[in-house]
MARLOMI-570278 format. One record per residue (C-alpha): residue in one letter; x, y, z. Coordinates in steps of 0.2 Angstrom, whole numbers, plus 2048, in hexadecimal, padded with zeros to 3 digits. Each point is the difference from the previous one (the first is absolute). Last residue first. Layout:
N
AXYZ/...
***
This chain:
485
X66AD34B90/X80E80B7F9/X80E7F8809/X8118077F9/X8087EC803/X8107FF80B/X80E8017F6/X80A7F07FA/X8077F0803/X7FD800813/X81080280B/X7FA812805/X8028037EE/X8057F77F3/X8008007EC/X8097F37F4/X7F07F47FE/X7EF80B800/X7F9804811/X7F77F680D/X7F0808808/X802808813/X7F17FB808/X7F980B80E/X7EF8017F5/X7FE7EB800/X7F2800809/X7F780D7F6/X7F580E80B/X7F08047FA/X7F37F2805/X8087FC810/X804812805/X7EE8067FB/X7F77F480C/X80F80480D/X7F78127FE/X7F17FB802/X8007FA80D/X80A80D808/X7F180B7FE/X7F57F5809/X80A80180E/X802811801/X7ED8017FE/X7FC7F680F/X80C80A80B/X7F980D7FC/X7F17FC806/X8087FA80F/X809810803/X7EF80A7FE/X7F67F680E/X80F80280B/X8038127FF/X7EE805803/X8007F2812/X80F807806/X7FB8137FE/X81180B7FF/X8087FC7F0/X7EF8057FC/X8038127FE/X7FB8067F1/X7FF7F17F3/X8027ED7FF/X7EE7FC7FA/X8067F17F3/X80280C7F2/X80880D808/X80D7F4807/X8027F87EF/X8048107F4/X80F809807/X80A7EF806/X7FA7F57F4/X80580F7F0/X814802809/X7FF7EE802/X7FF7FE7EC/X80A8107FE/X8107F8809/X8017EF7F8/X7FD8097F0/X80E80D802/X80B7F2807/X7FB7F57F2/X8048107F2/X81180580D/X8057EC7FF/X7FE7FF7EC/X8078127FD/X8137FC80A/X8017F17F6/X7FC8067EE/X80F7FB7FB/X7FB7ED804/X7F08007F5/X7F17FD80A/X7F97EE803/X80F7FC80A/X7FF80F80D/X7ED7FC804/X8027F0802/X80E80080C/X7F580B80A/X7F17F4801/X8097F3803/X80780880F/X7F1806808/X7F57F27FB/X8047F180D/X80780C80F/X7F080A7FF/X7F57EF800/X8077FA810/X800811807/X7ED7FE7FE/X7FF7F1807/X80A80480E/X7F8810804/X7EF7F8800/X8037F180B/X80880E80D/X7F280D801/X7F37F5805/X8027F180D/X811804806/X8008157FF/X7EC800809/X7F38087F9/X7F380980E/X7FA80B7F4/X8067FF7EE/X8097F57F5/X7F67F67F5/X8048077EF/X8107FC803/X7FE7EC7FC/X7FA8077EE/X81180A7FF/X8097F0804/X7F57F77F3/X80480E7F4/X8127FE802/X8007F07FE/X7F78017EE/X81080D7FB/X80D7F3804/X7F77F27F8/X7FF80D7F0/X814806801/X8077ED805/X7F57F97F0/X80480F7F3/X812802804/X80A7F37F8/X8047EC806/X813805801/X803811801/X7EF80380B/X8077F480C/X80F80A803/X7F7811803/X7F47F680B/X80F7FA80D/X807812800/X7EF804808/X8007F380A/X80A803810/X7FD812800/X7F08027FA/X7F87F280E/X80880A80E/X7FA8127FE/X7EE7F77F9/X8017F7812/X805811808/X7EF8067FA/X7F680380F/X80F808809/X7FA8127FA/X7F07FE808/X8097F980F/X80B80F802/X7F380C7FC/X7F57F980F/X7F37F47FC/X7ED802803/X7F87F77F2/X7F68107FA/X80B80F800/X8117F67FF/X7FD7F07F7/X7F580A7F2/X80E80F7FE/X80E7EF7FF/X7F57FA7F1/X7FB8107F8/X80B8077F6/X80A7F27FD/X7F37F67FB/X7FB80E7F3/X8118017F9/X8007EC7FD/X7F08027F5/X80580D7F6/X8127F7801/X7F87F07F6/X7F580B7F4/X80E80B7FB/X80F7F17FE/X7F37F37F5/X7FD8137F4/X8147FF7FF/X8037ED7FF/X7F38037F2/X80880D7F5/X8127F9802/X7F97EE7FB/X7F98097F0/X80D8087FA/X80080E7F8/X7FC80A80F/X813804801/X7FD80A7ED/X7F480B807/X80E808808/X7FA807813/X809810804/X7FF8057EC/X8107FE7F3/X7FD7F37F7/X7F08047FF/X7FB813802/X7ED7FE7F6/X7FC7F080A/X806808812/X7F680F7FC/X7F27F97FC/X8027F5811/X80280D809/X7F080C7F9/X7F67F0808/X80880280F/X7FC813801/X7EE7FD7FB/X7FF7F480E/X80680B80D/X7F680F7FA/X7F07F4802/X8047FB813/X808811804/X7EE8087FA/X7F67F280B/X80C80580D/X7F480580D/X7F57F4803/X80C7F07FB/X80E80780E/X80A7F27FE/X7FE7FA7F0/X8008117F8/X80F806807/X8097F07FA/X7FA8037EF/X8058107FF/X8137FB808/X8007F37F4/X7FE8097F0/X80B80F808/X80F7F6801/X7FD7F47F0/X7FF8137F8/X80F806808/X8097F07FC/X7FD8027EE/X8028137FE/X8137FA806/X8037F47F4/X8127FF7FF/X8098087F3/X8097F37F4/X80D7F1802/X8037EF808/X80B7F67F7/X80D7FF810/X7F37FB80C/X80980380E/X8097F680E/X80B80480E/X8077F280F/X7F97FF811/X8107FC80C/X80480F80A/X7F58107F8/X7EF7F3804/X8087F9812/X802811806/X7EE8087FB/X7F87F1804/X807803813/X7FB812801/X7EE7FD7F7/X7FD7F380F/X80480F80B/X7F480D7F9/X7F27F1800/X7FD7FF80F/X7FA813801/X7ED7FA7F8/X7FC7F380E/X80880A80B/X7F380F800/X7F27F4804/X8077FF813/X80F7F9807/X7FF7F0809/X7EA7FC7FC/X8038097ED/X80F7F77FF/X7FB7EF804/X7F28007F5/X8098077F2/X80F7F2801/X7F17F4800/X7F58097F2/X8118007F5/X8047EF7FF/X7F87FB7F6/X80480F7F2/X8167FD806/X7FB7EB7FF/X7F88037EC/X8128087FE/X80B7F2807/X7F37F47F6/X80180B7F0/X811804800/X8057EE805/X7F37F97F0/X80A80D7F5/X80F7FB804/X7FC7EC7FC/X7F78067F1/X80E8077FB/X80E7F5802/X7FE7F77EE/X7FF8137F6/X810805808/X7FF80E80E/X804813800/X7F28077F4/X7F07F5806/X807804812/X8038127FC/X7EF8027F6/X7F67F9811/X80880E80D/X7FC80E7F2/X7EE7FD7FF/X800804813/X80D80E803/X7F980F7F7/X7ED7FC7FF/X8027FF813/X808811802/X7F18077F6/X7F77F780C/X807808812/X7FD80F7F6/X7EE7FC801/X7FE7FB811/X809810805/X7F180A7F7/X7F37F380E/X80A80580D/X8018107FE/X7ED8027FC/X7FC7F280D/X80780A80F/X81180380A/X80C7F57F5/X8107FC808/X8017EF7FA/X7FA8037EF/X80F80E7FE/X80B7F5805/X7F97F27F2/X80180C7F3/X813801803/X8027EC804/X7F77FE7EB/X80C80D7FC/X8107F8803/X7FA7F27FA/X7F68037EF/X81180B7FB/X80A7EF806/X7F47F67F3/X80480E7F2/X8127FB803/X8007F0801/X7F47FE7F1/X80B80B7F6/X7FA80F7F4/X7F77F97F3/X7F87ED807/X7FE80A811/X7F780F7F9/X7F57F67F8/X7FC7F5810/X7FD810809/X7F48057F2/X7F57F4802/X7FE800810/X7FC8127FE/X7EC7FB803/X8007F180A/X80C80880F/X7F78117FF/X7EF7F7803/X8067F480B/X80880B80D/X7F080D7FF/X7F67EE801/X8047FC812/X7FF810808/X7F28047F4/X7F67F2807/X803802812/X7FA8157FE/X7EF7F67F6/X7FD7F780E/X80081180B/X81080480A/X80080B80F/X8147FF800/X8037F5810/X7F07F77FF/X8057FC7EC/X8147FD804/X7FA7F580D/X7F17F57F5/X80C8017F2/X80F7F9807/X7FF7EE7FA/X7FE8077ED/X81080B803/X80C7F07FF/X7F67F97F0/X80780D7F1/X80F80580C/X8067EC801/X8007FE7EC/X8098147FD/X80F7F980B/X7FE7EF7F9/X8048077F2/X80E807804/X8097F380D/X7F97F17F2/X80C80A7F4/X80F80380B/X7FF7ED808/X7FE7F87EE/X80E80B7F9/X80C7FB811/X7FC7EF7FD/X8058007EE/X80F80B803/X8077F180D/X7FD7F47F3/X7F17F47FF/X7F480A7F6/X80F7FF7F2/X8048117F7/X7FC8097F0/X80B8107F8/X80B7F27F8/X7F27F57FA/X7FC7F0809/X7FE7EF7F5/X7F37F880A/X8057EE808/
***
């Protein structure tokens, strides 16, 4: 057994399992609201006279803000408290989410979208930090396979409890669930959750730096979506990104993103693995329960059913894949993981008129959750050991950031792409010739990006080395390795 420092506790204590459930409760919060709208589009866009490009921004508003101040809201966590920065996300997260649900246009709802981001930004990175913080280094890949799985069910989940609510309630709901579920985290976090901080942290924060990442994506966003018109945001956008990343060199150490996290080389490619992987994912979200609903006929309850088997497959394996990947190593579950995804994606490429649940929908879904549960959990518990442990709360806000900015880019540039524009949410036979196309090229990017995970990522990466005689830690006889490579 793990030696367990005095501000550390045991996953199967009482506090343990209250942490798990606080932290899956939050994230999984901001998980089930980036997938439980997607099943309400078609309503919320009749209901609203919404364009494509409307559905677009109502998902990408969230995951523009989220991806940009990400960053930050991990930074803020490793200085001021995780706990306490992931109750500020909270609280405002169910705030922003009042406003969503009341919402009596796109403009409004589309501003409330954003805020409901900044809330995200908040409370997500934070969530991951206090399980890498609050657990000896033998129990957490275990926590952070449950946080994953339990969290992977709240984004699965999401089109079902959305489909049901937007046929019980109305689309309003699936936005004002949330205020409740913030309540309940809320009193199990200032119960049971303990503080942590970053107690080397120090410096200004780099607030130029988020308002540039901020502006960056937002131009380039713009110009994706609307690629007539926002030519200028398109160029402006990459301009901005590219005055970031001089910035963040020049203000090292002390810039949003350190350049000294990238120095390692696992770090850098579980990262650019992450972006291509959840650009591809976010697309399939988009889209999939749209597809079953304007062009395969199903009700919002049935769309959002389709993927009860990924619901169910997360939760009873995920915490399975974060143990395997501690004793054979992350690379071969993570790229076999991957590769099933994109044959489950490839199975959806055939949905459309007249497809049935048994024959078309549900081979699909478990294939791909099959794959999810496989390279979710490695590929977290990767990306927190190939960073340096104080840099906790920064390594999961950077792969949140990138998780959220490769779907962020799928989700603008893809439907345009493929002929997904005006209003063809309304023409069967449009949507369905674009949603098979991207289909195809979802696929083919998660090829490529299990071919980069098996030729980046080390086996033995979640390894703790042996120390020199007279030292210990965590029952190993000495400190886990700074990884540079």
């Amino acid at each position: 057994m793990g030696r367990v420092e005095p501000d550390q506790i045991r996953l199967r204590s009482a506090t343990g399992r209250w942490t798990i459930l606080a932290t899956v409760l939050g994230s999984g919060m901001a998980m089930l609201d980036s997938t439980v709208v997607n099943v309400a589009l078609p309503t919320l866009g009749r209901d609203l006279r919404a364009g494509m490009s409307d559905l677009q921004w109502t998902i990408n508003a969230y995951t523009l803000t989220l991806a940009a101040l990400i960053l930050l809201g991990g930074s803020l966590g490793d200085r001021f408290g995780r706990r306490r920065i992931f109750l500020v996300g909270i609280v405002w997260f169910a705030l922003a989410s009042a406003l969503c649900g009341v919402a009596p246009n796109v403009p409004v709802l589309v501003i409330a979208r954003a805020l409901q981001g900044i809330g995200g930004a908040l409370l997500t990175p934070g969530s991951l930090a206090i399980i890498q913080a609050s657990f000896p280094h033998d129990d957490r890949p275990r926590a952070i396979g449950l946080w994953s799985g339990l969290g992977g069910v709240a984004a699965a989940v999401g089109p079902l409890v959305g489909g049901w609510l937007v046929e019980a309630a109305g689309w309003h709901w699936v936005f004002l669930i949330n205020v409740p579920i913030a309540a309940v985290t809320v009193l199990v976090t200032v119960r049971h959750v303990p503080e942590s901080r970053d107690t080397a942290a120090s410096g200004r924060f780099d607030v130029l730096g988020s308002a540039l990442a901020a502006l960056a994506l937002a131009g380039v966003t713009y110009g994706l979506i609307e690629p007539g018109a926002g030519r200028v945001a398109l160029v402006a956008g990459l301009v901005l990104a590219a005055c970031f990343a001089v910035l963040e060199v020049r203000r090292s150490p002390e810039a949003l993103v350190p350049v000294q996290i990238f120095s390692s080389r696992v770090f850098t490619s579980i990262n650019i693995v992450t972006m291509i992987m959840y650009a591809a994912m976010g697309v399939v979200f988009f889209l999939l329960v749209v597809q079953l609903q304007v062009s395969s006929g199903f009700s919002p309850i049935a769309a959002g059913s389709a993927m009860l088997p990924v619901t169910i497959l997360m939760l009873l394996l995920s915490a399975r894949a974060g143990d395997l990947a501690r004793r054979v190593g992350p690379r071969i579950p993570m790229t076999v993981g991957i590769l099933a995804c994109a044959a489950g994606i490839l199975l959806m490429s055939r949905i459309g008129p007249g497809s049935t649940y048994l024959v078309d929908v549900f081979p699909a879904a478990t294939l791909y959750g099959l794959g999810l549960s496989a390279a979710v959990a490695p590929l977290t518990a990767t990306v927190l050991a190939s960073a340096r442990e104080r840099y906790a709360g920064l390594a999961s806000g950077i792969n949140n950031a990138v998780a959220r900015t490769g779907s962020l880019l799928a989700v603008a540039a893809i439907p345009p792409l493929v002929g997904l524009t005006g209003s063809a949410y309304n023409s069967p036979e449009e949507f369905t010739a674009g949603f098979h196309t991207a289909m195809l090229v979802s696929a083919a990017m998660l090829a490529v990006s299990a071919a980069l995970a098996f030729s980046t990522i080390r086996t033995n990466v979640l390894v703790v080395a042996p120390a020199p005689a007279g030292r210990t830690h965590c029952g190993i006889a000495a400190p886990p390795l700074e990884r540079t490579d």
